[in-house]
Gaussian input, Z-matrix of N, CA and C with variables (Angstrom, degrees):
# hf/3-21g

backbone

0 1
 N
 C     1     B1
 C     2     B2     1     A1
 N     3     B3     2     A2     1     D1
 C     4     B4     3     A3     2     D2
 C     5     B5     4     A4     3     D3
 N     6     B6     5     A5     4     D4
 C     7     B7     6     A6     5     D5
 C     8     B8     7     A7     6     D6
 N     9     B9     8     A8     7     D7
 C    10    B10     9     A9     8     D8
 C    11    B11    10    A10     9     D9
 N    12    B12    11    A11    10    D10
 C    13    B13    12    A12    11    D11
 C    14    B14    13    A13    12    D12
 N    15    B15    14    A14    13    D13
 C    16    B16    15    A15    14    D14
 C    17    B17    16    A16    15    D15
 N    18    B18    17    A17    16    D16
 C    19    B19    18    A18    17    D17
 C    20    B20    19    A19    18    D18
 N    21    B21    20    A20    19    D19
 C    22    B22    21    A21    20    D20
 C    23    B23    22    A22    21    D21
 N    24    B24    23    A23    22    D22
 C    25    B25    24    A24    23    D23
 C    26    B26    25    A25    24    D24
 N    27    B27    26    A26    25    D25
 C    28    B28    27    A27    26    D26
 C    29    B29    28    A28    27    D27
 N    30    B30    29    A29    28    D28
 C    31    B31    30    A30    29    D29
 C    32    B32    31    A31    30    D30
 N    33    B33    32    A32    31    D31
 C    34    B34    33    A33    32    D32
 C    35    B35    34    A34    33    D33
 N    36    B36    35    A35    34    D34
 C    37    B37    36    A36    35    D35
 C    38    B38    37    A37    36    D36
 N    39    B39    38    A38    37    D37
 C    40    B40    39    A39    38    D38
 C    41    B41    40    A40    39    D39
 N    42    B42    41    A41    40    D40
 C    43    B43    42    A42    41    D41
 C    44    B44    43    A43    42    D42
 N    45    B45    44    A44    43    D43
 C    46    B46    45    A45    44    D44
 C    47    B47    46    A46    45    D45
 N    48    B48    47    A47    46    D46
 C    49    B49    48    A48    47    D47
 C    50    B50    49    A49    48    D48
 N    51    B51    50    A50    49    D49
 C    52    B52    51    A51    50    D50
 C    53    B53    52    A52    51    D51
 N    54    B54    53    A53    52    D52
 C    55    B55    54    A54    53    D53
 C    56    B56    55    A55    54    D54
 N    57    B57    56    A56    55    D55
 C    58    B58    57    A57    56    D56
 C    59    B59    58    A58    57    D57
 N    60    B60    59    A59    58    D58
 C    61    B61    60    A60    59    D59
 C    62    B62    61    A61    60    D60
 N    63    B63    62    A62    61    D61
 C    64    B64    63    A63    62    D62
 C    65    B65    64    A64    63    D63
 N    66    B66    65    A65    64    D64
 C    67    B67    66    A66    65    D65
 C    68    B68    67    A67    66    D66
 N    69    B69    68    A68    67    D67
 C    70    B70    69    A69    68    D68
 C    71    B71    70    A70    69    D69
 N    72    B72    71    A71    70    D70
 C    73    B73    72    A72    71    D71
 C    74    B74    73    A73    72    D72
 N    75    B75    74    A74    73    D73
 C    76    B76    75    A75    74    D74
 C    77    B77    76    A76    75    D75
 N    78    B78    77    A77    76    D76
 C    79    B79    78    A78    77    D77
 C    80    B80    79    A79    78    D78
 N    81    B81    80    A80    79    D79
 C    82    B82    81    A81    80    D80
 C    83    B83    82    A82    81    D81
 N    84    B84    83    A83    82    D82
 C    85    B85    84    A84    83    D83
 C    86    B86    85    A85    84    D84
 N    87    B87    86    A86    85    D85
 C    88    B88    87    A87    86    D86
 C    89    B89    88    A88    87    D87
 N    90    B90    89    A89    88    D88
 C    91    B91    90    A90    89    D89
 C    92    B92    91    A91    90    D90
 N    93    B93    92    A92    91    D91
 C    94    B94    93    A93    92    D92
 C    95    B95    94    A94    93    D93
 N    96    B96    95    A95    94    D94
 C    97    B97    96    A96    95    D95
 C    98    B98    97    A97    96    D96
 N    99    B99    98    A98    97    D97
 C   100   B100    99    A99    98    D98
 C   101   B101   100   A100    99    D99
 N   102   B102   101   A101   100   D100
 C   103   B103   102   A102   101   D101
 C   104   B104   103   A103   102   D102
 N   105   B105   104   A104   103   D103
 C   106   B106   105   A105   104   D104
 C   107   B107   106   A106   105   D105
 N   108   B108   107   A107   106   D106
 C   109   B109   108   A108   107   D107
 C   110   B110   109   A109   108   D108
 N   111   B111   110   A110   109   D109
 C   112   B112   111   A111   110   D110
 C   113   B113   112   A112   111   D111
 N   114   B114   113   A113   112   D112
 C   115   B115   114   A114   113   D113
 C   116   B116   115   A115   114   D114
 N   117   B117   116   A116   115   D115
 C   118   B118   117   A117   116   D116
 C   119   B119   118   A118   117   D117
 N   120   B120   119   A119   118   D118
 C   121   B121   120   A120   119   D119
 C   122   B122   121   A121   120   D120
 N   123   B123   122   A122   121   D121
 C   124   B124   123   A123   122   D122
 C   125   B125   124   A124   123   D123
 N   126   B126   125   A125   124   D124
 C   127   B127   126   A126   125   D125
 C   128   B128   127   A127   126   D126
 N   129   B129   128   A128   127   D127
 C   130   B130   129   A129   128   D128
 C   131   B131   130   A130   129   D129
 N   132   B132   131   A131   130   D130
 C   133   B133   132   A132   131   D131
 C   134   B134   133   A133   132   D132
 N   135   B135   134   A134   133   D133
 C   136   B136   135   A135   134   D134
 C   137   B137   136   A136   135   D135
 N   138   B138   137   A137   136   D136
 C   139   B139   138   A138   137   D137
 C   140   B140   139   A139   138   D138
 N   141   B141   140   A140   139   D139
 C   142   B142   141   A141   140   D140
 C   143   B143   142   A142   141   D141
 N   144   B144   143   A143   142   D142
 C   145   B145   144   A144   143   D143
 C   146   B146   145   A145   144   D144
 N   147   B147   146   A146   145   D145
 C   148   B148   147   A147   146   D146
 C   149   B149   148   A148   147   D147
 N   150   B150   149   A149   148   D148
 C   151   B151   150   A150   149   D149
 C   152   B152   151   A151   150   D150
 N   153   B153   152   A152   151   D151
 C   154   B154   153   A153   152   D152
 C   155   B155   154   A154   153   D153
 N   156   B156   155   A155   154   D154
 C   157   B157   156   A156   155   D155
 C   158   B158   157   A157   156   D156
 N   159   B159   158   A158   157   D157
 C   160   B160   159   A159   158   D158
 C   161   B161   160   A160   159   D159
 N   162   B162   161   A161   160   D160
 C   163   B163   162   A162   161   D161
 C   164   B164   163   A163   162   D162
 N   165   B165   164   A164   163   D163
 C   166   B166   165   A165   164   D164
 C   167   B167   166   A166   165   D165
 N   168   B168   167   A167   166   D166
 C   169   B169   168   A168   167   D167
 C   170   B170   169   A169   168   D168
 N   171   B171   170   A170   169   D169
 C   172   B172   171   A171   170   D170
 C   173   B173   172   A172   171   D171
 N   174   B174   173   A173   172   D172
 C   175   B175   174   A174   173   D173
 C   176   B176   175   A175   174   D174
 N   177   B177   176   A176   175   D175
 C   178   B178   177   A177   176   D176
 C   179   B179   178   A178   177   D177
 N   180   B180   179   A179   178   D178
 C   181   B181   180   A180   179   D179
 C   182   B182   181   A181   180   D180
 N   183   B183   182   A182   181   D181
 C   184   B184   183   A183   182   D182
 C   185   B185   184   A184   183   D183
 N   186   B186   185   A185   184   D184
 C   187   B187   186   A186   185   D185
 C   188   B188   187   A187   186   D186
 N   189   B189   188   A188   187   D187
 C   190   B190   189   A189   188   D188
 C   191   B191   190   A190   189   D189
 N   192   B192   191   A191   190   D190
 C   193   B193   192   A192   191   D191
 C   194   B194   193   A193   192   D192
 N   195   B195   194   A194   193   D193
 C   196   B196   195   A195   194   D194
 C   197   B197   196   A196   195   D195
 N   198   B198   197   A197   196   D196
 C   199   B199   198   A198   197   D197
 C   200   B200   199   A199   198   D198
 N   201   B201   200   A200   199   D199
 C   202   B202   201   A201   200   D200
 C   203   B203   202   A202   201   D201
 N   204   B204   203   A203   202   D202
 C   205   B205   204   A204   203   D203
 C   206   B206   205   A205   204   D204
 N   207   B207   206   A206   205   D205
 C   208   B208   207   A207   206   D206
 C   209   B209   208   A208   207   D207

   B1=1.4400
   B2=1.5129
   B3=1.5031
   B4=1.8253
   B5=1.1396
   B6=1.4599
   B7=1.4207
   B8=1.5332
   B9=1.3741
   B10=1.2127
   B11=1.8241
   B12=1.0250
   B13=1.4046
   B14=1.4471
   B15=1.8956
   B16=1.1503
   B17=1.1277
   B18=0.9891
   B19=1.8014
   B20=1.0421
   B21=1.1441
   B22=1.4615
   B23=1.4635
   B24=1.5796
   B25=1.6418
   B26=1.6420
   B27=1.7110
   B28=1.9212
   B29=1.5145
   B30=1.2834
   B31=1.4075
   B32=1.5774
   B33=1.2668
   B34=1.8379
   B35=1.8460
   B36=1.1711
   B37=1.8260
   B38=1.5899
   B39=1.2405
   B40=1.4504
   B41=1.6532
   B42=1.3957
   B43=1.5302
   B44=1.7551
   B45=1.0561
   B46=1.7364
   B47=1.2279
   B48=1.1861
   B49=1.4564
   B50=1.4844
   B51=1.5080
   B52=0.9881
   B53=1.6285
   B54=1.5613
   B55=1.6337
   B56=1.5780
   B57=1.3290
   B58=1.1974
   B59=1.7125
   B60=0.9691
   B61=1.8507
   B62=1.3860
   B63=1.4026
   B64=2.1100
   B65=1.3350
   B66=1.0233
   B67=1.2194
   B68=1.8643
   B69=0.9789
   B70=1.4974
   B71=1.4137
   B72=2.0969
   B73=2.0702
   B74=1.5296
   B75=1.1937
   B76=1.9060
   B77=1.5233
   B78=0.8023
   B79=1.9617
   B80=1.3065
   B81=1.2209
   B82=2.0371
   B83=0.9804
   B84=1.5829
   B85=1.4667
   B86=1.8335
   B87=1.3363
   B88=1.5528
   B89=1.6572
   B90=1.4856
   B91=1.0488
   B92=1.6929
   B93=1.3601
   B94=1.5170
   B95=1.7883
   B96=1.0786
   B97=1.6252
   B98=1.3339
   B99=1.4283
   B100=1.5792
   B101=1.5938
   B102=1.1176
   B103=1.2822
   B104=1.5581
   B105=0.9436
   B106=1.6688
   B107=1.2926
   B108=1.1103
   B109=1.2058
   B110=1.5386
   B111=1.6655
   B112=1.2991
   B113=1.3452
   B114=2.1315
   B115=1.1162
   B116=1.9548
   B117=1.2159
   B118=1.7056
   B119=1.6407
   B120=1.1184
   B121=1.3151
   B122=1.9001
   B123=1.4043
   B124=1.5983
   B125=1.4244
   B126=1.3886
   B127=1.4162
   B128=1.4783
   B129=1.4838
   B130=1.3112
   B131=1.6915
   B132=1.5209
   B133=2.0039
   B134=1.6211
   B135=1.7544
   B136=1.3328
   B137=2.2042
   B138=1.1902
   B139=1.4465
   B140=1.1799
   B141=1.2850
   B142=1.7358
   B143=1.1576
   B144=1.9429
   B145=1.7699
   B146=1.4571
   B147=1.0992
   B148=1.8017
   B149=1.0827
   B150=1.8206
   B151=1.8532
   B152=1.5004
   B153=1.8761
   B154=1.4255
   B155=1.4879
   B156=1.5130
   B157=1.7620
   B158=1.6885
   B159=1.5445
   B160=1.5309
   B161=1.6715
   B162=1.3881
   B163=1.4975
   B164=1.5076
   B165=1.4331
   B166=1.3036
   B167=1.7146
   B168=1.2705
   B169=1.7447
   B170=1.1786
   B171=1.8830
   B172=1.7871
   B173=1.5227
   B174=1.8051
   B175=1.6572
   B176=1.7839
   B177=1.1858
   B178=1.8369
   B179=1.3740
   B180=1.4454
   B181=1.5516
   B182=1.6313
   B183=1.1142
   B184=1.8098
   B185=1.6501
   B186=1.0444
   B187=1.5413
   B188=1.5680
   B189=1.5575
   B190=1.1400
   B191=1.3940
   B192=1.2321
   B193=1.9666
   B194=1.3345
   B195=1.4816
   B196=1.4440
   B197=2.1392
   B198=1.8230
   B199=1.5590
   B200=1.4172
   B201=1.1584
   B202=2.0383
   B203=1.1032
   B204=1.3158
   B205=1.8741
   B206=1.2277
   B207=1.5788
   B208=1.6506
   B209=1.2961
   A1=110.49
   A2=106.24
   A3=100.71
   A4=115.68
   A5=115.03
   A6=120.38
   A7=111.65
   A8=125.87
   A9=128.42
   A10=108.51
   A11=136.99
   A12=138.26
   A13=125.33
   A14=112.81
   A15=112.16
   A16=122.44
   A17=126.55
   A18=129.82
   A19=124.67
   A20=124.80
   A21=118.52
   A22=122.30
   A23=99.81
   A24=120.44
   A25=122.89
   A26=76.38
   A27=111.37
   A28=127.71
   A29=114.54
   A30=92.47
   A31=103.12
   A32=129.42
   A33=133.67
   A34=91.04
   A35=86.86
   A36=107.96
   A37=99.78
   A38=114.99
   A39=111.94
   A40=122.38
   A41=102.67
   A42=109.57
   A43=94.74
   A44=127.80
   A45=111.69
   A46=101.89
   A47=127.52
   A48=123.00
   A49=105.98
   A50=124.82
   A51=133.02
   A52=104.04
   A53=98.47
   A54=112.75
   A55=92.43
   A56=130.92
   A57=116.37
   A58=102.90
   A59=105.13
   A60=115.02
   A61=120.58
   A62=99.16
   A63=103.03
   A64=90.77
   A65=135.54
   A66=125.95
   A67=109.89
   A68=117.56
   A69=129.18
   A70=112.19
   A71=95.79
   A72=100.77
   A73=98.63
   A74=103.03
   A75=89.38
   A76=134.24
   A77=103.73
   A78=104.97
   A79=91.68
   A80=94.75
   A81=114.47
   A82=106.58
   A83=111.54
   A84=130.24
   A85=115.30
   A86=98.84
   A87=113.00
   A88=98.19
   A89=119.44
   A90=113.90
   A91=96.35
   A92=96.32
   A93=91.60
   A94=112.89
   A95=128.50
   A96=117.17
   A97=138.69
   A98=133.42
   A99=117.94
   A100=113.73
   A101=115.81
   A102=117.49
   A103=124.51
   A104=138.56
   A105=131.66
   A106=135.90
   A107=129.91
   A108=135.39
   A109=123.89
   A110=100.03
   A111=101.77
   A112=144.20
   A113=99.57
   A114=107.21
   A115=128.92
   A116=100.60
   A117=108.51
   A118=121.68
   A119=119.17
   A120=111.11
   A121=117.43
   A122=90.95
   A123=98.27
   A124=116.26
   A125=127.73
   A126=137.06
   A127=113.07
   A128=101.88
   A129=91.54
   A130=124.95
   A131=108.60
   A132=104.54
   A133=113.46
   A134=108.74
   A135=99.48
   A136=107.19
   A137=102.10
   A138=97.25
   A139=138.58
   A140=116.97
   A141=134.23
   A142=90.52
   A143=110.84
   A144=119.39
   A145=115.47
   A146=97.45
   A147=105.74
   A148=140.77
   A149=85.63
   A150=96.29
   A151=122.24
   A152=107.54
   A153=106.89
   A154=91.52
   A155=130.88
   A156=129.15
   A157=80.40
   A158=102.48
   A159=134.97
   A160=95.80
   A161=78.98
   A162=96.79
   A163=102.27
   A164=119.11
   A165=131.08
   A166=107.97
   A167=107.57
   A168=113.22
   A169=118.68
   A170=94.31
   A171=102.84
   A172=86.52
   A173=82.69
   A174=81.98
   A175=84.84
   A176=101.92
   A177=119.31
   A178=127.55
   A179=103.06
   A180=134.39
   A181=128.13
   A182=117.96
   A183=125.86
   A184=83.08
   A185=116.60
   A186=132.12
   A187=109.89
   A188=111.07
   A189=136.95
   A190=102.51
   A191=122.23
   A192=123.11
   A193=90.84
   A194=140.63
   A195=149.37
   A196=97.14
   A197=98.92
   A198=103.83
   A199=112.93
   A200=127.66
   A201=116.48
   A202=108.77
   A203=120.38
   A204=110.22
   A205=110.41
   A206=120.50
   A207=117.44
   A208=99.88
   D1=134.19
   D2=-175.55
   D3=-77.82
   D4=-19.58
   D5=170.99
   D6=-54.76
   D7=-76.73
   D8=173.92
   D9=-29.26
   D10=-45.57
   D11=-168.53
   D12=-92.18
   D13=-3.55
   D14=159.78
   D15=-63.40
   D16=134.75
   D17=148.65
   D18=-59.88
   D19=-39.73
   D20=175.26
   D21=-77.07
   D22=-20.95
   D23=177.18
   D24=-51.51
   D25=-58.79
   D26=165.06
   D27=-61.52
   D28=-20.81
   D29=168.66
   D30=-124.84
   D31=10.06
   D32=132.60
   D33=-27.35
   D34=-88.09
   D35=-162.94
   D36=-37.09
   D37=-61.18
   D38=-173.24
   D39=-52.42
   D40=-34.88
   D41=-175.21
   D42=-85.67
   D43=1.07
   D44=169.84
   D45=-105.17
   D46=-13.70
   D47=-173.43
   D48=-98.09
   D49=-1.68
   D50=-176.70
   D51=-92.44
   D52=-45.25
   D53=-177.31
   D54=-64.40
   D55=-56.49
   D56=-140.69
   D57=-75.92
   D58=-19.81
   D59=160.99
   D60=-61.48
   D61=-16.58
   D62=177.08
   D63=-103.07
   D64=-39.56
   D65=-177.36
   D66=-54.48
   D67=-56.58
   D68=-166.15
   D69=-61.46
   D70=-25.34
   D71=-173.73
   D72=35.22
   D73=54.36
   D74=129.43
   D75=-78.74
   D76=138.71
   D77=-161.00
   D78=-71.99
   D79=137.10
   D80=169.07
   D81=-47.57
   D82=125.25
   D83=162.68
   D84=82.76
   D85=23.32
   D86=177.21
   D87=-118.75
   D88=129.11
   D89=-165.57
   D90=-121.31
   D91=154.37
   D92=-166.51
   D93=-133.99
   D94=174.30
   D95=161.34
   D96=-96.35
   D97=95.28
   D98=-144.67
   D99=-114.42
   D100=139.37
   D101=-174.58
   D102=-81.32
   D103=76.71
   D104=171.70
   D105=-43.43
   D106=78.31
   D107=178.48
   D108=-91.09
   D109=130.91
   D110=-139.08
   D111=50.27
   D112=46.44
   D113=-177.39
   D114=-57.94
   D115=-10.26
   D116=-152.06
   D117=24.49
   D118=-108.22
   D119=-166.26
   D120=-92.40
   D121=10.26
   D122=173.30
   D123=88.20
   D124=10.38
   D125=176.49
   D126=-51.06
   D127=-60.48
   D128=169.68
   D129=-66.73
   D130=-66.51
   D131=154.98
   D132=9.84
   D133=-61.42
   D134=-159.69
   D135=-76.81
   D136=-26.71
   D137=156.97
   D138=-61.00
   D139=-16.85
   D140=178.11
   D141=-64.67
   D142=-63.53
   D143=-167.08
   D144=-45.06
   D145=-45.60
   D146=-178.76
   D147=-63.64
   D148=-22.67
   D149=169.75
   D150=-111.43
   D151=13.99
   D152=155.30
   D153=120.84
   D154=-13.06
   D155=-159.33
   D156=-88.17
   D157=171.71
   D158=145.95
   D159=-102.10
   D160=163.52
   D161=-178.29
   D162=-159.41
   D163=155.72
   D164=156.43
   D165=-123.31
   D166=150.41
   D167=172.21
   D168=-152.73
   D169=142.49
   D170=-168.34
   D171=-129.99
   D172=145.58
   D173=171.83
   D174=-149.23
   D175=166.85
   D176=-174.54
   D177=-81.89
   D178=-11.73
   D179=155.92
   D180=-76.40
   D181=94.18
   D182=-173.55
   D183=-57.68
   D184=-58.94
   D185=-170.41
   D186=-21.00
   D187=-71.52
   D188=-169.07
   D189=-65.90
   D190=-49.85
   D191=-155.57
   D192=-82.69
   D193=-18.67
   D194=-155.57
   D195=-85.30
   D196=-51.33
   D197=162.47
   D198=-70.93
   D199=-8.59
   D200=166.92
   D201=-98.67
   D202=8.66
   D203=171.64
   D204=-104.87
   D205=10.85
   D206=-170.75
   D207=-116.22

């Protein structure tokens, strides 16, 4: 998927998934379970991992969730 392999695509996604984690203020070092909706290929997902959350993600695309399981 070309989506998954942009660069410029990838760190769009990363910097909202970064915001949307300031937005929420979860207090440092409290880890939580977060839902992704309209995860697609898990770009953001992999920022959750990094900052200590679980996560699950659904998106409406077999297409897309098929490139976040590899």
């Amino acid at each position: 998927m070309k989506y998954a392999l942009n660069s410029r695509m990838i760190e769009i996604q990363r910097e909202l998934a970064t915001r949307a984690l300031e937005i929420l203020a979860i207090p440092r070092g409290q880890q939580r379970l977060l839902l992704d909706v309209g995860a697609g290929t898990g770009i953001s997902g992999s920022i959750l991992s990094e900052t200590g959350h679980m996560w699950v993600g659904t998106d409406i695309s077999m297409g897309m969730l098929n490139v976040s399981m590899k």
